[in-house]
MIKENU-984330 format. One line per field, with one value per residue (C-alpha): residue in one letter; x, y negated, z negated. Coordinates in nm, 2 decimals. Layout:
! MIKENU-984330
rest	a,...
X	X,...
Y	Y,...
Z	Z,...
This chain:
! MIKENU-984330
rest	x,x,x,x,x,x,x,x,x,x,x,x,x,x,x,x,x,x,x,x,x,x,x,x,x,x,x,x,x,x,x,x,x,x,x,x,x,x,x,x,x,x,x,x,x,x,x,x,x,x,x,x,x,x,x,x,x,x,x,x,x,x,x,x,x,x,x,x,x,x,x,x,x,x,x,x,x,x,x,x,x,x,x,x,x,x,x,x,x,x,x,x,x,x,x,x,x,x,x,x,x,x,x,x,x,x,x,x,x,x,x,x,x,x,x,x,x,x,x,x,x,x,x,x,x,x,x,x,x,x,x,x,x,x,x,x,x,x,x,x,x,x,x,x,x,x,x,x,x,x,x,x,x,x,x,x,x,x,x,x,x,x,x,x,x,x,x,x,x,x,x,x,x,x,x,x,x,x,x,x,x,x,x,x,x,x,x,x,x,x,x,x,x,x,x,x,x,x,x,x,x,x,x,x,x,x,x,x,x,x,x,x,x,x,x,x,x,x,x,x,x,x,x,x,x,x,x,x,x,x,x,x,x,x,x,x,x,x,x,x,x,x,x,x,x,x,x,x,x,x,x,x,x,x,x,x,x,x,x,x,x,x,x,x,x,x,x,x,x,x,x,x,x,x,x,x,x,x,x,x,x,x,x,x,x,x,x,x,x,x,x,x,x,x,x,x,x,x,x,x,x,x,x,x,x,x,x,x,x,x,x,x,x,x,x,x,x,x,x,x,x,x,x,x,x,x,x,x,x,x,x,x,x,x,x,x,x,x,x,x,x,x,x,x,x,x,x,x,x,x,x,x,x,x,x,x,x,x,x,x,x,x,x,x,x,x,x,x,x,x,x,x,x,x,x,x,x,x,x,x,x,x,x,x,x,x,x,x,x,x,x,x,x,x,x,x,x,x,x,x,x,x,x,x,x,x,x,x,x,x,x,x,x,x,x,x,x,x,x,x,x,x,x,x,x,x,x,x,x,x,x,x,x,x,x,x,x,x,x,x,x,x,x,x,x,x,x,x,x,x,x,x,x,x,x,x,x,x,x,x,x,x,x,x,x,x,x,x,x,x,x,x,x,x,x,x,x,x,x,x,x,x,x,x,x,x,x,x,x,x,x,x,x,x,x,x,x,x,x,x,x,x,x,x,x,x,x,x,x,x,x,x,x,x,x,x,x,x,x,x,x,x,x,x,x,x,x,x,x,x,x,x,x,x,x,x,x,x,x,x,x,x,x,x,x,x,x,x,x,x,x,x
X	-0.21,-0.43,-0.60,-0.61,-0.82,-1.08,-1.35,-1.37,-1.41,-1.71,-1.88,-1.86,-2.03,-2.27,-2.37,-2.38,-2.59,-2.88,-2.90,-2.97,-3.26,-3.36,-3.39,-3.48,-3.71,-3.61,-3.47,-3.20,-3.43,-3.40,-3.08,-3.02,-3.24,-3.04,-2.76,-2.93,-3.04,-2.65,-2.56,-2.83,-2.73,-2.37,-2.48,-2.65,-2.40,-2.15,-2.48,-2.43,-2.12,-2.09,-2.43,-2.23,-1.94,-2.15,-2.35,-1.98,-1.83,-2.18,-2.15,-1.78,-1.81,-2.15,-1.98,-1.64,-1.57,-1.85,-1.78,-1.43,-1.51,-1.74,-1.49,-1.21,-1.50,-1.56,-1.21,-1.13,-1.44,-1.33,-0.99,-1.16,-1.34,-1.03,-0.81,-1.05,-1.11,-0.71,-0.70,-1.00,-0.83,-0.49,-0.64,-0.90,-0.53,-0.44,-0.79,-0.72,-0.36,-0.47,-0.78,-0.59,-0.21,-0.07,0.29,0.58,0.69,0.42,0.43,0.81,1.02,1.23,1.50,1.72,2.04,2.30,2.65,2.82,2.93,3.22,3.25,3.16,3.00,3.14,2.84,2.70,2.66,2.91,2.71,2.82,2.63,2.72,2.65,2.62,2.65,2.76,2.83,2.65,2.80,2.53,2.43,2.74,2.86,2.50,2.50,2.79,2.76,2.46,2.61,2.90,2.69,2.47,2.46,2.63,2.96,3.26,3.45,3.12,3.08,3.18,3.11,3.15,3.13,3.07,3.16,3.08,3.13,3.33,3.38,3.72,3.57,3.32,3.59,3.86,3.55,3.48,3.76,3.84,3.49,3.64,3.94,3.79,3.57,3.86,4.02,3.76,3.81,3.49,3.57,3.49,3.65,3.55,3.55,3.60,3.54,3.70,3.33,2.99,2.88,2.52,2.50,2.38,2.34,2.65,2.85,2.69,2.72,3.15,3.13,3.01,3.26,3.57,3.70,3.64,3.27,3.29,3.31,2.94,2.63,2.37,2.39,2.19,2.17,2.16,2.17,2.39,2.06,1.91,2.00,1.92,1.82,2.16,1.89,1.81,2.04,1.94,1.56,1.59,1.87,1.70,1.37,1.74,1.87,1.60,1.41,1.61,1.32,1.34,1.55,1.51,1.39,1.26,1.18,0.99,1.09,1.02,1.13,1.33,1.19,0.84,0.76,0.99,0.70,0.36,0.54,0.72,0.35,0.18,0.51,0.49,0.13,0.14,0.46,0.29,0.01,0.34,0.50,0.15,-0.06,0.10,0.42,0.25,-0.05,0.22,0.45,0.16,-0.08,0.18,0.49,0.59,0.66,0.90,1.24,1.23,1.65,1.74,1.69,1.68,1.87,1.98,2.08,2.36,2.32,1.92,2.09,2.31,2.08,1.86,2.17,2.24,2.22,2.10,2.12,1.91,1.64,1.67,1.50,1.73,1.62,1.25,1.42,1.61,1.37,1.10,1.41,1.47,1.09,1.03,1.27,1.06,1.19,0.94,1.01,0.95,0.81,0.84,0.63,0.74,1.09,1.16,1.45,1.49,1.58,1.52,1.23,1.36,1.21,1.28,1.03,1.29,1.43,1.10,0.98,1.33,1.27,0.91,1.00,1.25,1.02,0.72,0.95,1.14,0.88,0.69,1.01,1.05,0.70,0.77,1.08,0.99,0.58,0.72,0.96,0.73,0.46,0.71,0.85,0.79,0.93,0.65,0.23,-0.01,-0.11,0.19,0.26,-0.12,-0.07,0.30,0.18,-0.21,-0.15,0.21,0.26,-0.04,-0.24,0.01,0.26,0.05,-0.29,-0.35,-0.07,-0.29,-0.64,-0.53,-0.41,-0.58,-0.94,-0.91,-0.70,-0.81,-1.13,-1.35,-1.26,-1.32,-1.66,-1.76,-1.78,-2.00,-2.27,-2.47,-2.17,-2.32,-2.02,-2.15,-2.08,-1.96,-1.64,-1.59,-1.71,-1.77,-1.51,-1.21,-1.34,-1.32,-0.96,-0.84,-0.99,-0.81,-0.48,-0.55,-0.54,-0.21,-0.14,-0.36,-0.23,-0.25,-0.57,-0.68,-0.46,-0.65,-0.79,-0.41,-0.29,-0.61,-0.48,-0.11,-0.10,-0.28,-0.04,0.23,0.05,0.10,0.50,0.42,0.19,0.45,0.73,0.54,0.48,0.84,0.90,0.66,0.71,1.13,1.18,1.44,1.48,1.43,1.76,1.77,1.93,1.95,2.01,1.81,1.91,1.97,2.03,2.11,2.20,2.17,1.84,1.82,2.13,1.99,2.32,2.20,2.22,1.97,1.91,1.73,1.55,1.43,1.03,1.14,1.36,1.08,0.83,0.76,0.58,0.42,0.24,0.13,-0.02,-0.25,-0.33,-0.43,-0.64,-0.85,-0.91,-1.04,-1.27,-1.37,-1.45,-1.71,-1.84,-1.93,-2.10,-2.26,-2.22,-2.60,-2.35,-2.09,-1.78,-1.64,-1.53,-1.33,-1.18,-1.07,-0.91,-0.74,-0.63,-0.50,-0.26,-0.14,-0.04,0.10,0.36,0.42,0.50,0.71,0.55,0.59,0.84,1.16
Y	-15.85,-15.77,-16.13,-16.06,-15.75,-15.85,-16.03,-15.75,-15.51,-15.74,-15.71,-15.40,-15.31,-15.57,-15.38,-15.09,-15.22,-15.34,-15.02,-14.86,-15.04,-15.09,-14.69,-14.57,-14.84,-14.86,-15.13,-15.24,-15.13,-14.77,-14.75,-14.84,-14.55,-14.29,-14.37,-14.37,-13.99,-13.91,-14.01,-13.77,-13.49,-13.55,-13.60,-13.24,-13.05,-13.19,-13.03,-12.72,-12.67,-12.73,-12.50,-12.28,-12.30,-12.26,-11.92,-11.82,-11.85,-11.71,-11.39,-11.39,-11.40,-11.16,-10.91,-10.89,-11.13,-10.97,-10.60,-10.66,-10.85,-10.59,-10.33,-10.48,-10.53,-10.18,-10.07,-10.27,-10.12,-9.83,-9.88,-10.06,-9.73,-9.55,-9.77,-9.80,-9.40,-9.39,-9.65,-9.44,-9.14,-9.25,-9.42,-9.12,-8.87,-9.15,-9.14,-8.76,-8.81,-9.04,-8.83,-8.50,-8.65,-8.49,-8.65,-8.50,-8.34,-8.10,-8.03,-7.98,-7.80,-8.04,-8.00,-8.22,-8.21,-8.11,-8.07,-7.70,-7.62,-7.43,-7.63,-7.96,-8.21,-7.96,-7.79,-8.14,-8.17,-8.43,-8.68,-8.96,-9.32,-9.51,-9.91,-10.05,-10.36,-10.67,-11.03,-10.97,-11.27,-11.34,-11.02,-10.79,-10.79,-10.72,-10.40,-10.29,-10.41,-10.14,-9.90,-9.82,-9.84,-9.55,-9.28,-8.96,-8.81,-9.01,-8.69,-8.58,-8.94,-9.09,-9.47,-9.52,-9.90,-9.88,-10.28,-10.43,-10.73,-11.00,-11.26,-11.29,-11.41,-11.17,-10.85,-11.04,-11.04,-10.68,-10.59,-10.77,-10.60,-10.26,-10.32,-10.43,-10.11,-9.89,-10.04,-9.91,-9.60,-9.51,-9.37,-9.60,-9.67,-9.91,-9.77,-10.03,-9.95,-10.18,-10.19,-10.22,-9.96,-9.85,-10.06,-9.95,-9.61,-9.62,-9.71,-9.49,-9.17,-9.23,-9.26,-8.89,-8.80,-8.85,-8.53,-8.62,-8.64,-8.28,-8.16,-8.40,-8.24,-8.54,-8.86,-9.17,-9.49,-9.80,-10.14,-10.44,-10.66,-10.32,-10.28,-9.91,-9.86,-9.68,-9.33,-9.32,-9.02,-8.86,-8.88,-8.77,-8.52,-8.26,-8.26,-8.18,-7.92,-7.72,-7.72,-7.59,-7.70,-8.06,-8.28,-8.63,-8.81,-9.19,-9.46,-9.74,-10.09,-10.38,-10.72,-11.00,-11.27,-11.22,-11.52,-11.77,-11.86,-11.79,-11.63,-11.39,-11.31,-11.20,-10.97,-10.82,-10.73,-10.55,-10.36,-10.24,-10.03,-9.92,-9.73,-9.71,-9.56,-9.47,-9.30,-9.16,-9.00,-8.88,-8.74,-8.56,-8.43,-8.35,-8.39,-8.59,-8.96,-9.28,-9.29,-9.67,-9.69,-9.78,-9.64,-9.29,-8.98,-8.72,-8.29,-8.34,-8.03,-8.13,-8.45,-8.23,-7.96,-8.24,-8.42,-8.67,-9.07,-9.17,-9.51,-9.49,-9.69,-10.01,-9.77,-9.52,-9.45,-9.32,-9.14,-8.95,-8.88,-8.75,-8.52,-8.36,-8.35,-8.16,-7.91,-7.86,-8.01,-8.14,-8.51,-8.62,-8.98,-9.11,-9.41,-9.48,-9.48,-9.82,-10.01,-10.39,-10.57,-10.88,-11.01,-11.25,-11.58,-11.79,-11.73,-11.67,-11.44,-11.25,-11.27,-11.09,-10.84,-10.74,-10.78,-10.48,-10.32,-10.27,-10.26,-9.97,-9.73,-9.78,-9.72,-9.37,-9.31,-9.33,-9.13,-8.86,-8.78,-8.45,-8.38,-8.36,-8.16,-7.91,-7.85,-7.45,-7.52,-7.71,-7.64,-7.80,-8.00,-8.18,-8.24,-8.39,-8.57,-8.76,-8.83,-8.97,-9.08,-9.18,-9.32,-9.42,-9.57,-9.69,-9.79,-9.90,-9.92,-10.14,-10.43,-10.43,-10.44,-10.71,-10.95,-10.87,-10.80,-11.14,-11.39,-11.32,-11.15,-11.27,-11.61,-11.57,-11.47,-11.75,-11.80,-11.49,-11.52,-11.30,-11.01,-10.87,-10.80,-10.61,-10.80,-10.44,-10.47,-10.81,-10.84,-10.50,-10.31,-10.58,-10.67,-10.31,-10.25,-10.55,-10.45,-10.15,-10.34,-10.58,-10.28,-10.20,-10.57,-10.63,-10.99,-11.15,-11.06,-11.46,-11.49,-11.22,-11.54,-11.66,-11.29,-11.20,-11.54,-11.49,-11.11,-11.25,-11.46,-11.21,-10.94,-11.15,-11.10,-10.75,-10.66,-10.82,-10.56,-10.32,-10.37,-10.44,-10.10,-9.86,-10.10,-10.07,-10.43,-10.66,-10.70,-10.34,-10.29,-10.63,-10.65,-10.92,-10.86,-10.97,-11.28,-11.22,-11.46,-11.30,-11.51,-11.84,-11.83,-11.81,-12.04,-12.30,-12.41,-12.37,-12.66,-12.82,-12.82,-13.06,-12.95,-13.18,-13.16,-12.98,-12.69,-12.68,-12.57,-12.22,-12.26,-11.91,-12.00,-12.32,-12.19,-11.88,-12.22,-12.48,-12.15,-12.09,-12.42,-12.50,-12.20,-12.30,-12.65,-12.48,-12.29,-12.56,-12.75,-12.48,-12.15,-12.01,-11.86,-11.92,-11.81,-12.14,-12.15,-11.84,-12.02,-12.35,-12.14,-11.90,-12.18,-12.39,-12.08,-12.05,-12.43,-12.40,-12.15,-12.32,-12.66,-12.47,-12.43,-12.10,-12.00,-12.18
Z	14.84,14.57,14.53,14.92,14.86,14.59,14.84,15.08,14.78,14.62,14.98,14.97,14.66,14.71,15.05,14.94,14.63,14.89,15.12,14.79,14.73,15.09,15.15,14.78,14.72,14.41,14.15,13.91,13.64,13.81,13.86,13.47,13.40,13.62,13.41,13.09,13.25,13.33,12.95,12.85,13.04,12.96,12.58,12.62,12.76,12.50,12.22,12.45,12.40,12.02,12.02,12.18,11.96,11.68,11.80,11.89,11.47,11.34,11.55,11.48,11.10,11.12,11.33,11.22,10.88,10.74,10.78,10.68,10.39,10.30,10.32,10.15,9.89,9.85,9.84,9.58,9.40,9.45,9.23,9.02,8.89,8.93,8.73,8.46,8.45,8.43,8.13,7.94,7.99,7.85,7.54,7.45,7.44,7.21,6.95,7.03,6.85,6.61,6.49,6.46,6.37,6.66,6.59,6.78,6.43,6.43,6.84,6.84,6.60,6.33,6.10,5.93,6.01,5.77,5.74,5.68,5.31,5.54,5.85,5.73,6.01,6.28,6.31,6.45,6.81,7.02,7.12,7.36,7.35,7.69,7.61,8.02,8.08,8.33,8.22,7.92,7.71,7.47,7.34,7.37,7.01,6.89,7.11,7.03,6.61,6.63,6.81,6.60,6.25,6.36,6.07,6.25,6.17,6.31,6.49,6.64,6.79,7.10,7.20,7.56,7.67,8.09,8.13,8.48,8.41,8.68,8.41,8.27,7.92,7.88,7.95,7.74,7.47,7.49,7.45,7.09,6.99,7.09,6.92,6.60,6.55,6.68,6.37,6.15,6.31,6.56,6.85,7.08,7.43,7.74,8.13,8.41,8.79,9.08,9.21,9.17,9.39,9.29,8.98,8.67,8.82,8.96,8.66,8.43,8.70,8.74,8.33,8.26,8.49,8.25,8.09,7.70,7.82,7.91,7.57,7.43,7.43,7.46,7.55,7.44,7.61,7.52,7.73,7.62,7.41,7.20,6.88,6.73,6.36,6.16,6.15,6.53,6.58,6.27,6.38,6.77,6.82,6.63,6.87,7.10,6.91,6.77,7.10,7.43,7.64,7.56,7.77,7.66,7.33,7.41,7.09,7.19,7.20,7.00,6.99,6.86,7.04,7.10,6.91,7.14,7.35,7.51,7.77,7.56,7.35,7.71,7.78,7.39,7.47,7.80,7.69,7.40,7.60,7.82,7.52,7.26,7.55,7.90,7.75,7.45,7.64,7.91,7.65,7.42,7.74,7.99,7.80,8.07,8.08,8.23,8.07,8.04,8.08,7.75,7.40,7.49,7.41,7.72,7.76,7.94,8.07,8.20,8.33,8.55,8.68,8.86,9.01,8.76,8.84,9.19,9.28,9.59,9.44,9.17,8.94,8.82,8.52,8.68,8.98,8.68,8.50,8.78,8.88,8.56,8.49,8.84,8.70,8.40,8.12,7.86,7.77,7.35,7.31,6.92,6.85,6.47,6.60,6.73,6.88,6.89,7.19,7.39,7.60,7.91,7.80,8.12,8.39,8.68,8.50,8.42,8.82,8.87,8.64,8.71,9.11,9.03,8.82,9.06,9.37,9.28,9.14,9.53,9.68,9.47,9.55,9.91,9.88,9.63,9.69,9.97,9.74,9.43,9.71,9.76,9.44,9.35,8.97,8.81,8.84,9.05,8.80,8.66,9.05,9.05,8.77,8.87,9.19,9.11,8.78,8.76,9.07,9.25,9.00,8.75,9.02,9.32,9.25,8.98,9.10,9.40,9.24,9.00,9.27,9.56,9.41,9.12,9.29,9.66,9.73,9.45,9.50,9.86,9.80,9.77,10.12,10.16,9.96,10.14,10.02,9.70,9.42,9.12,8.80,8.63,8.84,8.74,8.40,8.25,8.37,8.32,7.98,7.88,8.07,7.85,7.53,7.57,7.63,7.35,7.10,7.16,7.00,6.75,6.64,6.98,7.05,7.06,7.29,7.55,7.79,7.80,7.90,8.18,8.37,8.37,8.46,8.74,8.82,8.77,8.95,9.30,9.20,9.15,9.45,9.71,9.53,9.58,9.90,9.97,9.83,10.00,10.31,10.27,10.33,10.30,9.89,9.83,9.68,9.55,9.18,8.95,8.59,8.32,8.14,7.82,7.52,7.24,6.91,7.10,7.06,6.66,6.68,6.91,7.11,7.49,7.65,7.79,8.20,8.33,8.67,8.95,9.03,9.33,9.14,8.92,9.14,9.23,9.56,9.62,9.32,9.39,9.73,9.57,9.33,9.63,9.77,9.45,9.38,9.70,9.63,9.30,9.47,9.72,9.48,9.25,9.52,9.75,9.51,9.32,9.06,8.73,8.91,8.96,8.60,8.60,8.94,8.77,8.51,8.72,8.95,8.66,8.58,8.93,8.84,8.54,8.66,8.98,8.84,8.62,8.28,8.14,7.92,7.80
């Protein structure tokens, strides 16, 4: 049918062909030019469009990428000052302590304690020293060792072990330890629960609820990897005893393995400005401060007024401590009083701990900030002060800052060059925050470059706990405890565990990596300025911990 059709088709177009030229006048050469005309117009609407496109994105980005850039710009210049004005504040309380000695000796009043020629050590307080812990295999016996060779008389001790733990082992374990001090007659005893109902909080509340507690006066705390010098008790219950006002004596940490890795050397140094300037300048100008947990000594009785543990948040220890402060207790932070513990040296295990850490304190923020405005015990400005200082800046402000402003919108700027950034917010300003860190760690201070690029890295982890936290969202609650290692890691007997590329790789950070570099890319070819390099070396620290290179 087809072959059928084809002639009668050809005559048809030849036809048609000729009238064409019969009533146009026209000729083939005109006809080619019509459609060399249609090509054109089809060519220039297609320009149109794209013309059209284009005006479309430039008004876009100069109407609303622009203003928003500048805005998120601004905010983040705006904590930049405040952050920095936080940090100078804190350190000048601490050249204030240093110039004049103000030690917590000559603040507070201090006497030695000594027993009665009549009474002997009876005239000692009871003090109780709770050890919690939960599967804490490695590091149990060293607790535990330290514990019970504390210099305080032996009847006005009790040792209180508040074990958690689900392994078989580990209990079976504690339990020989117990045994083998009872035998050298401490008073020491170990209190089991079928549950792990609020955790740490949780354990430690239904442990000061037993009846031989009723009869201590303090109580210090001391999680399963610190080990307390023999003259801790001698040196902090007396700020306790001499001084009804007081509730709670802190020492600061130091510790055993800061020298395992890089890792470990970045943790050492931001802890240090933690206990050598934020607790320090809380305890000396406000009297006020954290309670970090751990190494610590309680009043009872303070610990009771405010409602004891509460284990509505993954951050006991603060909402404690907030509680008891709001009441108005004064808090005692000694600096040459030290504890030794353990830094987590595996990098999982130090994104669990710092998710806690920055996620809790936002979630007490959000639950606490009405409670702290209505509080009729304390003055306006120690409500001022937790709330600004304590919580905003320290636990909100400056995760946020260091992420969002370093990792995000400065290496977005690159696409906004017409977006003017003042170099004293990222030069001056960072250079002197850090200077101030660095002088809480003297030794590691060739090391600063190393430390600016992985707080960076770690301040992502930190600014989506936050969030979480003020936000309430899914992980809020979430708990995982610290791996410890204890011994193994002088002995050198863990195994080694070989990981796949794929259970290597941390992807979040491998994304903020892909992002930067890609910035640091257009910068180097389109940018007018230097800030490529800080790019390729912030980028190559996302890597490095996404590809699983930090830490042991």
């Amino acid at each position: 049918m087809s072959l059928f059709l084809k002639p009668f088709l050809f005559l048809y177009d030849t036809t048609l062909s000729l009238l064409l030229l019969l009533f146009n006048g026209g000729s083939l050469e005109d006809a080619a030019a019509a459609q060399q005309r249609l090509e054109a117009d089809n060519n220039a609407a297609q320009s149109s469009e794209w013309f059209h496109m284009q005006y479309l994105w430039i008004k876009t980005r100069s109407v609303v990428l622009v203003p928003v850039f500048k805005c998120l710009v601004v905010m983040c210049l705006v904590l930049s000052i405040i952050v920095f004005f936080e940090s100078f504040y804190m350190n000048f309380v601490i050249l204030f302590v240093k110039l004049f000695r103000r030690k917590p000796h000559k603040v507070y009043k201090w006497e030695a304690m000594l027993a009665d020629v009549e009474v002997g050590p009876d005239n000692y307080p009871m003090v109780l020293i709770q050890i919690p812990m939960y599967n804490e295999k490695e590091v149990y016996q060293l607790s535990i060792a330290a514990v019970c060779s504390l210099v305080w008389p032996s009847r006005r001790l009790v040792v209180q072990v508040v074990d958690d733990s689900t392994d078989p082992d580990v209990r079976e374990g504690v339990d020989v330890e117990i045994a083998k001090w009872q035998s050298q007659g401490i008073n020491i005893r170990c209190e089991r629960r079928d549950n792990r109902n609020g955790y740490k909080a949780g354990a430690m509340k239904e442990a000061l609820t037993h009846t031989y507690v009723k009869q201590c006066d303090f109580v210090a705390v001391f999680d399963a990897d610190f080990q307390p010098e023999p003259d801790y008790l001698t040196r902090t219950i007396p700020f306790l005893v001499h001084n009804p006002e007081v509730a709670l004596v802190q020492a600061r940490w130091i510790f055993v393995n800061a020298d395992k890795c890089l890792m470990t050397r970045m943790q050492e140094m931001s802890l240090n400005y933690h206990f050598k300037v934020e607790q320090e300048s809380g305890s000396t100008r406000h009297a006020f401060f954290g309670f970090n947990g751990t190494a610590g000594v309680w009043r009872i009785s303070a610990l009771d007024a405010a409602g004891g543990w509460k284990s509505r948040t993954t951050v006991e220890d603060m909402d404690l401590a907030v509680r008891v402060g709001l009441h108005g207790w004064k808090f005692v932070y000694l600096n040459d009083l030290t504890v030794r513990n353990e830094l987590p040296s595996k990098f999982k295990a130090y994104r669990f701990q710092q998710h806690r850490w920055s996620c809790g304190p936002a979630n007490l923020f959000r639950k606490m900030t009405m409670e702290i405005i209505h509080n009729k015990r304390v003055s306006v400005w120690k409500k001022f002060y937790v709330i600004y200082s304590f919580f905003f800046v320290r636990k909100v402000a400056v995760h946020f800052l260091t992420f969002f402003f370093y990792c995000i919108v400065v290496p977005t700027s690159v696409f906004f060059p017409e977006i003017y950034i003042p170099s004293w917010s990222t030069i001056y300003v960072p250079s002197l925050i850090t200077i101030f860190h660095t002088m809480a760690t003297p030794r590691s201070f060739y090391l600063v470059i190393f430390w600016i690029l992985f707080e960076n890295v770690m301040a992502m982890h930190r600014t989506k706990g936050t969030w979480i936290g003020l936000l309430e969202g899914g992980r809020v609650n979430e708990w995982v405890v610290t791996e410890k290692l204890g011994d193994a890691l002088k002995k050198k007997l863990l195994p080694v565990q070989r990981k796949s590329c794929y259970q290597r790789i941390n992807s979040k950070e491998v994304m903020v990596g892909v992002y930067i570099l890609g910035c640091a890319l257009y910068g180097l070819i389109y940018g007018h300025t230097w800030l490529h390099f800080y790019l390729f070396l912030q980028a190559t620290a996302f890597f490095v911990s996404g590809f699983g290179f930090v830490g042991t």
